[in-house]
KEKE-3310 file (N, C-alpha, C; in steps of 0.2 Angstrom, whole numbers, plus 5000, padded with zeros to 4 digits):
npx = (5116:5112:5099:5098:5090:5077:5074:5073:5062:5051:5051:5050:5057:5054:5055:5060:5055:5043:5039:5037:5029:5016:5016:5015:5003:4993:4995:4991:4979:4973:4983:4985:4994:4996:4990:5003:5005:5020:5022:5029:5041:5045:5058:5070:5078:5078:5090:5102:5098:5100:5115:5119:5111:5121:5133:5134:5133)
npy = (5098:5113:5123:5137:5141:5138:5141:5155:5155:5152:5141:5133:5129:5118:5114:5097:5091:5096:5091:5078:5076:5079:5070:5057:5060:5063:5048:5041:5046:5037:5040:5041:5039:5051:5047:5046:5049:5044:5034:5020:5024:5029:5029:5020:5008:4991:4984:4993:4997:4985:4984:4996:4995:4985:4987:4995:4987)
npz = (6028:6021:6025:6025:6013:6012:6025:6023:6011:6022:6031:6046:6060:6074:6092:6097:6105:6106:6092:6093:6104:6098:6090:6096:6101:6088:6084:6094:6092:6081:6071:6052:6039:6027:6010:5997:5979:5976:5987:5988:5985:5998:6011:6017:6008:6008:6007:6009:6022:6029:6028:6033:6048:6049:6048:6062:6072)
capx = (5113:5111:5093:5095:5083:5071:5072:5069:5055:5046:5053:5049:5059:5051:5059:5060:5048:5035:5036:5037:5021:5011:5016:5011:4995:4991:4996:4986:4970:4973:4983:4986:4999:4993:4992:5007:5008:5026:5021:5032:5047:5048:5060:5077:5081:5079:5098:5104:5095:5105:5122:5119:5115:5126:5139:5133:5134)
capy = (5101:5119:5125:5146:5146:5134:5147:5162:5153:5149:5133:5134:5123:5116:5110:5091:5086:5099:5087:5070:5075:5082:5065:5054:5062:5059:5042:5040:5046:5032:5044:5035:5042:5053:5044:5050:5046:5040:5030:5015:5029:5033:5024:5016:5004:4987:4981:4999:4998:4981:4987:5000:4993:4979:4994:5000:4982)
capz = (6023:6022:6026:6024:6007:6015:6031:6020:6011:6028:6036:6055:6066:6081:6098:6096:6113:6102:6086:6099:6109:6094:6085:6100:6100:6082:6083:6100:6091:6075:6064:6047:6035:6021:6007:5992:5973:5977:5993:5986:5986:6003:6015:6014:6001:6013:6006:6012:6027:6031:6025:6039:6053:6051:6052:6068:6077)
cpx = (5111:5104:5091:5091:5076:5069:5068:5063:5051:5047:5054:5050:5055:5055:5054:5054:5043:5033:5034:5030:5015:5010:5013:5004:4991:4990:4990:4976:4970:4977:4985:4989:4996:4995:4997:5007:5015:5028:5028:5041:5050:5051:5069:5076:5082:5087:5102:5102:5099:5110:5121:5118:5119:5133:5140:5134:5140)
cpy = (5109:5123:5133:5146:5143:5139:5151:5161:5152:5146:5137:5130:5122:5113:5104:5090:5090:5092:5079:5069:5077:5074:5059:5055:5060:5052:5040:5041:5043:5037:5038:5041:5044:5048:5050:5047:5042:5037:5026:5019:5030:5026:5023:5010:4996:4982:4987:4998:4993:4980:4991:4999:4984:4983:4996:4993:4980)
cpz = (6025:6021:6026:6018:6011:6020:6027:6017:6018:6032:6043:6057:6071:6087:6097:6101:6109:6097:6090:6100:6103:6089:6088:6099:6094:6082:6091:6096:6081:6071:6058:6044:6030:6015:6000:5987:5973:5985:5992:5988:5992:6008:6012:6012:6008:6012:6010:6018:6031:6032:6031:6045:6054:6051:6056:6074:6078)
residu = (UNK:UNK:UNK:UNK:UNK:UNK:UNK:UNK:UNK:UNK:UNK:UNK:UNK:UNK:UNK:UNK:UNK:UNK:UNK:UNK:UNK:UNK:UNK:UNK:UNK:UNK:UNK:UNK:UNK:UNK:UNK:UNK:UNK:UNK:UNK:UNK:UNK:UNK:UNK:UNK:UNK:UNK:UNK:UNK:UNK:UNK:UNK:UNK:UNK:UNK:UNK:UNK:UNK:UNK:UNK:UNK:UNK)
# end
């Protein structure tokens, strides 16, 4: 996926070990997941999901 508009709008990468330990930490001091009007939305499809790794086994 090509990411240069997202760049030019703003988008700031970060070195993975930064989003790791920054997500650790969260999750170490209780994080809970914001809640989203399209909560139900997020995720792979649990048919999809099985289809996949039973591809990779």
């Amino acid at each position: 996926m090509d990411s240069t508009r997202a760049e030019k709008d703003g988008l700031r990468c970060r070195p993975l070990v930064e989003t790791i330990a920054d997500t650790w930490a969260w999750l170490q001091a209780d994080g809970r997941p914001v809640h989203h009007p399209r909560w139900a939305e997020h995720g792979v499809d649990p048919e999809k999901e099985a289809k996949i790794l039973a591809a990779l086994a």
